[in-house]
C-alpha positions as CSV (number, residue, x, y, z in Angstrom):
1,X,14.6,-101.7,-104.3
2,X,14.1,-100.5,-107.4
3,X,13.2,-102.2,-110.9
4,X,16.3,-102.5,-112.7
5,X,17.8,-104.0,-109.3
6,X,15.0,-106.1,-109.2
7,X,15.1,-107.8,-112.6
8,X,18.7,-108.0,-112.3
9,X,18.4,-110.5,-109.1
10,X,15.8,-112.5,-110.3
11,X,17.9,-113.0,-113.8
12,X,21.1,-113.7,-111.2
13,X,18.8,-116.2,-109.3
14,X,17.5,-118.1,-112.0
15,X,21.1,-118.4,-112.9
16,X,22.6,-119.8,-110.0
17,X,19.1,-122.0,-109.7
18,X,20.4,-123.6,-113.8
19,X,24.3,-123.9,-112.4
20,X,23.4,-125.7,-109.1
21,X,20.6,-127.8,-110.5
22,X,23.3,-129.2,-112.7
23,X,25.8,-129.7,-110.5
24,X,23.6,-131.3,-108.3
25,X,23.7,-129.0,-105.6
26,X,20.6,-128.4,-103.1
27,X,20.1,-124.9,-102.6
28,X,18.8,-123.6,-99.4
29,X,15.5,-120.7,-99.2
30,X,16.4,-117.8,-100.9
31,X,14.5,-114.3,-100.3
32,X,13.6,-113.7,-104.1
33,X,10.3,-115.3,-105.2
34,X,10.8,-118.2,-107.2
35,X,8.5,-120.9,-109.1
36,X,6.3,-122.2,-106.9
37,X,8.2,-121.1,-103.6
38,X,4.8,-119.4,-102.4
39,X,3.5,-122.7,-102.1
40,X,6.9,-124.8,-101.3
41,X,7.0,-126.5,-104.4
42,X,8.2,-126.4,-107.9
43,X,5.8,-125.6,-111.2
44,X,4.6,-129.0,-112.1
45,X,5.8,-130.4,-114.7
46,X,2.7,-131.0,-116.8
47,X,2.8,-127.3,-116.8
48,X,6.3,-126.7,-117.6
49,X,5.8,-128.5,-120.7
50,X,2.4,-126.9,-121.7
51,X,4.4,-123.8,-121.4
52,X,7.4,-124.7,-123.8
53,X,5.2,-126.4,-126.4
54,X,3.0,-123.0,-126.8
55,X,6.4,-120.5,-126.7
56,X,7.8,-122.9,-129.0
57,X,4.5,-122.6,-131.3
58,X,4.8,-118.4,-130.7
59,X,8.9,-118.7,-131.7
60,X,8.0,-119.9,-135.3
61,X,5.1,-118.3,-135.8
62,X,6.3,-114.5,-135.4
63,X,6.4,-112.6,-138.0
64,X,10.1,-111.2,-139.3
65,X,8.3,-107.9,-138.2
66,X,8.2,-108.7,-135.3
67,X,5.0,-109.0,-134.8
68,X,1.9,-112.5,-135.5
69,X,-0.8,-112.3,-137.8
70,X,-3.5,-113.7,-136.5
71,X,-7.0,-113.1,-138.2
72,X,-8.5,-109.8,-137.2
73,X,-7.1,-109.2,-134.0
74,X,-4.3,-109.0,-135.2
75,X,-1.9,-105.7,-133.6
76,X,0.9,-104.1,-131.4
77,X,-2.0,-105.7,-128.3
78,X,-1.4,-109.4,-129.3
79,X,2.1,-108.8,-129.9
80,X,2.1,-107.6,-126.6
81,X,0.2,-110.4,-125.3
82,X,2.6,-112.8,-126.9
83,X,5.8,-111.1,-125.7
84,X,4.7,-110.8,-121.9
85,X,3.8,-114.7,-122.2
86,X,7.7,-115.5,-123.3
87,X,8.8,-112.7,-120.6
88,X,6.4,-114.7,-118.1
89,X,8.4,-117.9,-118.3
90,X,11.2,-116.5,-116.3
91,X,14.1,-117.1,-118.7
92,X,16.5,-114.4,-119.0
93,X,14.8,-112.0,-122.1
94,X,18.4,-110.8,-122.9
95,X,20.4,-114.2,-123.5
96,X,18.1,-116.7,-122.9
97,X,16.4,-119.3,-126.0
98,X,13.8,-116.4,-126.9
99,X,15.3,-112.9,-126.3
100,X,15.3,-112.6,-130.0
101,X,11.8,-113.1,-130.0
102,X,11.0,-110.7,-127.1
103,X,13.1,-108.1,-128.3
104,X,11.6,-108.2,-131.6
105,X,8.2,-108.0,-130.3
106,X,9.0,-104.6,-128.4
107,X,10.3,-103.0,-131.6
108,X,7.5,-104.0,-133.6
109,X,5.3,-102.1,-130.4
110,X,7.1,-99.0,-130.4
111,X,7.2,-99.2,-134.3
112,X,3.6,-98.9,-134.0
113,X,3.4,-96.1,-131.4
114,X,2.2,-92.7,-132.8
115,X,5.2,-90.5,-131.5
116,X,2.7,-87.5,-131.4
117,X,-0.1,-88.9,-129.4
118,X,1.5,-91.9,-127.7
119,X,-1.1,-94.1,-128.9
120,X,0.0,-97.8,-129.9
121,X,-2.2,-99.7,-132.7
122,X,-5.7,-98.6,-134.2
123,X,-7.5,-99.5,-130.7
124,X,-7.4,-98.8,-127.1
125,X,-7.8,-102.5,-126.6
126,X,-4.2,-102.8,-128.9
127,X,-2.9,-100.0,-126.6
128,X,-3.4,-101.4,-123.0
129,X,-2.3,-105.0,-124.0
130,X,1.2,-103.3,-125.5
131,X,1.0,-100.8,-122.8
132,X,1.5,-103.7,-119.6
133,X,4.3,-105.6,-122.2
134,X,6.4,-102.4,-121.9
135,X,5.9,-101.8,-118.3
136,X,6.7,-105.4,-117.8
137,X,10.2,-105.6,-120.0
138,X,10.9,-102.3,-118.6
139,X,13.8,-102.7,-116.0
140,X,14.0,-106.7,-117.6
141,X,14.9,-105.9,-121.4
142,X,18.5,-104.1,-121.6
143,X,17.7,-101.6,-123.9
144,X,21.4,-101.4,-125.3
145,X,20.5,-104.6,-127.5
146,X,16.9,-103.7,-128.4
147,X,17.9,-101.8,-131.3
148,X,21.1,-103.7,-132.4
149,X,21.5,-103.7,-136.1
150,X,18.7,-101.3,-136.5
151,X,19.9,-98.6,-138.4
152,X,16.4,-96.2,-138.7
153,X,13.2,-95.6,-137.7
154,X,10.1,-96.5,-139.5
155,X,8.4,-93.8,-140.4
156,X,7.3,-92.3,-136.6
157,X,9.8,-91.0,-135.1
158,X,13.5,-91.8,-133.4
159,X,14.3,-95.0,-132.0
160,X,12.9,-94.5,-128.3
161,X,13.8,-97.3,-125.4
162,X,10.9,-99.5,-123.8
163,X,11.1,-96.3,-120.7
164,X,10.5,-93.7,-123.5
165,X,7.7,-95.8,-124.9
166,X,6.2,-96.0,-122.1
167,X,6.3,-92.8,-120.4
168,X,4.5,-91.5,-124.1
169,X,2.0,-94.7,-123.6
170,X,1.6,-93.7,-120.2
171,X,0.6,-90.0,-121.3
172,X,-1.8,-91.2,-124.4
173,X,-3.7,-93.4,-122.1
174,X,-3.5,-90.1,-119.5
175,X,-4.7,-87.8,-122.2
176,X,-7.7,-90.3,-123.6
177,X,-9.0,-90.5,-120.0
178,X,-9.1,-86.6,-119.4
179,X,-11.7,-86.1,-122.6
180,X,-13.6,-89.1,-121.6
181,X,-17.0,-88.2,-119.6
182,X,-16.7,-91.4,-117.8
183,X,-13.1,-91.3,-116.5
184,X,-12.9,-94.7,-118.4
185,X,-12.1,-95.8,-122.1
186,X,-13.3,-97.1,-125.3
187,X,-12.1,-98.6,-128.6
188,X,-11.1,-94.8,-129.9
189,X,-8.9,-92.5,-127.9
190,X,-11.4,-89.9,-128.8
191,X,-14.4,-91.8,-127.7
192,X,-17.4,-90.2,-125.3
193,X,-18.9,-93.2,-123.5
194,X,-17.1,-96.4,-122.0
195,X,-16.9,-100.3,-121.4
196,X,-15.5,-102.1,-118.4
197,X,-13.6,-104.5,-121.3
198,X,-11.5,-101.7,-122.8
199,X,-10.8,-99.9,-119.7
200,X,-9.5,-102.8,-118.0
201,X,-6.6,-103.7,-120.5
202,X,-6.1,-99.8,-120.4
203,X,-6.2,-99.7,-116.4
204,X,-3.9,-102.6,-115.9
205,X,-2.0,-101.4,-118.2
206,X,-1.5,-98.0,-116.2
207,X,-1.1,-99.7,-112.9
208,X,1.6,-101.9,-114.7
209,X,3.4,-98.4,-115.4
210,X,2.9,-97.1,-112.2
211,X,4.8,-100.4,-110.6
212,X,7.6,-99.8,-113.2
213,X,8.6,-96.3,-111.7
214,X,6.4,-94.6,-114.3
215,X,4.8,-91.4,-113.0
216,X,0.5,-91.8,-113.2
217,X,-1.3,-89.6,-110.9
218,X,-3.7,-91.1,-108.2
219,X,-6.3,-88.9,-109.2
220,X,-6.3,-90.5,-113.1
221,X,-6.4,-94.0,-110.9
222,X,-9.3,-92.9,-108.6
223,X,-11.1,-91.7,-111.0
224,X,-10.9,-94.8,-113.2
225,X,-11.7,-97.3,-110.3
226,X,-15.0,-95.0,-109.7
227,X,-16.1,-95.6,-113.1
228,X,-15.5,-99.7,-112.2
229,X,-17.6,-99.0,-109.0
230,X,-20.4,-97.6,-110.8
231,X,-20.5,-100.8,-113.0
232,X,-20.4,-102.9,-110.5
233,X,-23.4,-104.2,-108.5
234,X,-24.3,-105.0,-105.2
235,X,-23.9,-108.7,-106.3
236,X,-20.6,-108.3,-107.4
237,X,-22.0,-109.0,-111.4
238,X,-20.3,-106.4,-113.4
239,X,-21.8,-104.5,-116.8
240,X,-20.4,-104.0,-120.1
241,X,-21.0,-100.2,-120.4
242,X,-23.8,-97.5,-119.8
243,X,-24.0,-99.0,-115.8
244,X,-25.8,-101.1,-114.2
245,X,-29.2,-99.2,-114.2
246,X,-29.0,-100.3,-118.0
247,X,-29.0,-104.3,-116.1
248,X,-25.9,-107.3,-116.0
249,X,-25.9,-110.2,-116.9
250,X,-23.5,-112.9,-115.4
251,X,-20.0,-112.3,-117.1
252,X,-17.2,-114.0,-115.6
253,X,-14.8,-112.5,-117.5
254,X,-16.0,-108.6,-116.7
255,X,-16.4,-109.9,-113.0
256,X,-12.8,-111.1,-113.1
257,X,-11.5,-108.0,-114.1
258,X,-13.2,-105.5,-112.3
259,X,-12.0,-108.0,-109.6
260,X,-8.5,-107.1,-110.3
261,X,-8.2,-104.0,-110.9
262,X,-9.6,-103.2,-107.6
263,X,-7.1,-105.5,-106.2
264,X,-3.6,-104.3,-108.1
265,X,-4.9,-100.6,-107.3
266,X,-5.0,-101.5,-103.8
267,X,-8.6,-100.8,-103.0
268,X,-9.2,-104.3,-101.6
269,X,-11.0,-102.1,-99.2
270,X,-14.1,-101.6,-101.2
271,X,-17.3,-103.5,-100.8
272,X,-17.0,-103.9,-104.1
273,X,-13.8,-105.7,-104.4
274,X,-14.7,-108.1,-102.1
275,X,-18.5,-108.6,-103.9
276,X,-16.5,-109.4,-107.2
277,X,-14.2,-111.9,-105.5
278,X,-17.1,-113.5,-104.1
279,X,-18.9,-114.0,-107.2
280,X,-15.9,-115.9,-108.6
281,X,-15.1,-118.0,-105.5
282,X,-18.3,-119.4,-105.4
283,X,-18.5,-120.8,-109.0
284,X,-15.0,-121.9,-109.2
285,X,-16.7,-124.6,-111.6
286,X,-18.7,-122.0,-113.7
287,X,-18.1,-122.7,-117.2
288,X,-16.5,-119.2,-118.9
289,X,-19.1,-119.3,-121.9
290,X,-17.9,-117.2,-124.4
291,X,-14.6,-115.4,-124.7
292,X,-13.5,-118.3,-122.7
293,X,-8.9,-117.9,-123.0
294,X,-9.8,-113.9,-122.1
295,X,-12.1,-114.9,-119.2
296,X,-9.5,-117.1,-117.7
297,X,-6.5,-115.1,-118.7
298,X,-8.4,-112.3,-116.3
299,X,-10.0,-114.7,-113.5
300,X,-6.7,-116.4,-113.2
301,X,-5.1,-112.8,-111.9
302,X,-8.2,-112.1,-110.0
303,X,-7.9,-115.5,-107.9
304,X,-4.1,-115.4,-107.2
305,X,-4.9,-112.0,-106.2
306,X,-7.9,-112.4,-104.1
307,X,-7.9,-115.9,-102.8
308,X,-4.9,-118.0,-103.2
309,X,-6.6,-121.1,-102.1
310,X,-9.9,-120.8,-104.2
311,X,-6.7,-120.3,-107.2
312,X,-4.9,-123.3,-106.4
313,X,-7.8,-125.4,-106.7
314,X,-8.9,-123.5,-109.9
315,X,-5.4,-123.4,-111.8
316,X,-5.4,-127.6,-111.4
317,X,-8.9,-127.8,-113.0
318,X,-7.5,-125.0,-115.5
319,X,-4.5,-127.3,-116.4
320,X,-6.2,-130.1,-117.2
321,X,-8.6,-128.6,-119.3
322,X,-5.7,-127.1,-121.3
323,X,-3.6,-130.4,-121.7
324,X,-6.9,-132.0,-123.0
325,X,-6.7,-128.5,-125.4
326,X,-3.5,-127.8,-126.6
327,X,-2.8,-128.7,-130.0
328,X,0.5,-131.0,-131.1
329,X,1.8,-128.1,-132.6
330,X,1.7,-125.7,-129.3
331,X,-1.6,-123.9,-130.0
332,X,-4.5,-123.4,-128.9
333,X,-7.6,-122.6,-130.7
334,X,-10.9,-120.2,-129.5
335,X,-12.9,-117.4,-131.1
336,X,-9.5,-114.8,-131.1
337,X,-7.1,-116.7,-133.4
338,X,-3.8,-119.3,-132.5
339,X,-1.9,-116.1,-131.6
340,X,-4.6,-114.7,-129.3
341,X,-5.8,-117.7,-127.5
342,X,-2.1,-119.1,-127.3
343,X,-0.7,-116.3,-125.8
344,X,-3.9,-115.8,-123.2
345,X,-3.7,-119.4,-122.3
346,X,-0.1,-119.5,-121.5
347,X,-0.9,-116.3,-119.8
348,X,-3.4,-118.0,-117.7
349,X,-0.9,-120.9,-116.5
350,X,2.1,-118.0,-115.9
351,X,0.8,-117.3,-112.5
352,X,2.4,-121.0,-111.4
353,X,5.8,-119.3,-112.4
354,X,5.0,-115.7,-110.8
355,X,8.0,-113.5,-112.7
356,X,5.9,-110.7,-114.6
357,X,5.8,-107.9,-111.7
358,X,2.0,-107.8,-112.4
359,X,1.5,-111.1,-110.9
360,X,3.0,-110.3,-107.7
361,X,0.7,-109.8,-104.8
């Protein structure tokens, strides 16, 4: 099936789901996947309204841009990161309550996308993160509203879809890759050496593409996951750059992703991949330390991936640690920023609602 068919069944059974509820009709298994029918139940409801408080905080705090300021990180990457969390939700991103804010996130991406190089933001970190939001509104977002009222461009170029985006994202990330020693990535585009941070949002990023239809060769993919083995060691700890020869130290959130990038390439194969699952199924308890919304935003897709058990148990302890978190306002706070650790802790909690293709096993 392909992806427009598929976004357009899940939108018509999320429909018929609303219309029934209300009438008061019971509605027999259906084959498309939705909340909580892995598990035969519904997304609880301590989590549903987590979920609305921090969209509702995200509505009313994006920019008329388009875009959020949020301290330093701010970029076309937490943009991203704020539109897939709204997309997550499942609500219908063309008429539901925050399709204006969705589609004015995607312009203020590809506003920010240099048409020459297909680079989005100042940062390959910014270019991943806005990378996977276009692979997941492609198909979702009807590009014949995207640009309604728009009457120009802003300075780089023509007006292009989400699929033109990111076929030109796609080809940026291709093109960084190819001059990069390591087969990996780094902050610049233009950079010689590596880290397993970076080259993760880039990589899921690519294999986000690559589910959308998107064209990226295996041998760009292959060559990317070698750079993850060689940073990986026979413990399943993963290092930050230069390998492990250079030693690791205990990193759940590097472990996480390395984790799932071996997973959503389909290399669950490796002795690696199941080294890094280990690692994080065993210290389901383990404290994040630092960086603690991007280590969960990452060891939340690794779990559902790898373990679904070990994840249930972990995304009850997760939402309890985020009611006791979130702010009355929606937010929640850590060393990114409201925007940031808003949108990577809804993020986190979207696997209980499963819609963004990414979090698909």
């Amino acid at each position: 099936m392909g992806r427009n068919s598929k976004s357009h069944w899940r939108t018509l059974a999320l429909r018929l789901l609303i219309i029934f509820g209300i009438l008061g009709v019971t509605i027999p298994p259906a084959c498309g996947q939705l909340p909580g029918e892995q598990f035969g139940e519904v997304v609880p409801r301590d989590i549903r309204e987590m979920y609305a408080l921090g969209l509702r905080y995200l509505a009313t705090t994006q920019q008329e841009s388009g875009d959020w300021q949020n301290q330093s990180y701010g970029g076309p990457g937490v943009t991203g990161m704020a539109v897939m969390a709204f997309l997550a939700s499942g609500e219908d991103p063309n008429f539901g309550l925050h399709s204006h804010h969705v589609r004015g996130g995607l312009r203020s991406i590809i506003r920010s996308q240099d048409a020459e190089t297909g680079i989005i933001g100042d940062s390959m970190y910014h270019h991943g993160f806005a990378m996977l939001a276009l692979a997941e509104a492609y198909g979702a977002v009807d590009d014949r509203n995207l640009w309604s009222g728009e009457n120009a461009a802003t300075g780089n170029g023509s007006l292009r879809s989400i699929g033109e985006s990111l076929e030109l994202a796609v080809r940026g990330a291709l093109t960084s890759q190819k001059k990069n020693p390591h087969g990996a990535w780094r902050y610049s585009p233009d950079a010689s050496d590596a880290d397993t941070s970076v080259s993760g949002a880039v990589l899921v990023g690519l294999l986000g593409a690559r589910n959308a239809g998107i064209e990226v060769p295996d041998e760009a993919i292959d060559r990317a996951i070698a750079y993850y083995r060689n940073m990986t060691s026979p413990s399943g700890q993963v290092a930050y750059t230069g390998g492990i020869a250079g030693g690791v130290d205990e990193s759940p959130a590097r472990i996480s992703i390395a984790s799932l990038v071996y997973a959503i390439a389909k290399r669950r194969d490796l002795d690696e991949y199941q080294t890094t699952l280990a690692q994080l199924t065993e210290r389901l308890e383990q404290p994040a330390g630092t960086w603690i919304q991007y280590a969960r935003y990452y060891q939340a897709q690794a779990l559902f991936q790898g373990d679904p058990t070990a994840w249930e148990k972990w995304n009850q302890q997760l939402a309890r640690e985020l009611k006791e978190a979130q702010q009355e306002d929606g937010h929640f706070t850590g060393e990114f920023g409201p925007a940031v650790d808003t949108s990577l802790s809804l993020l986190a909690l979207a696997l209980n609602y499963r819609f963004l293709p990414i979090y698909e096993r």
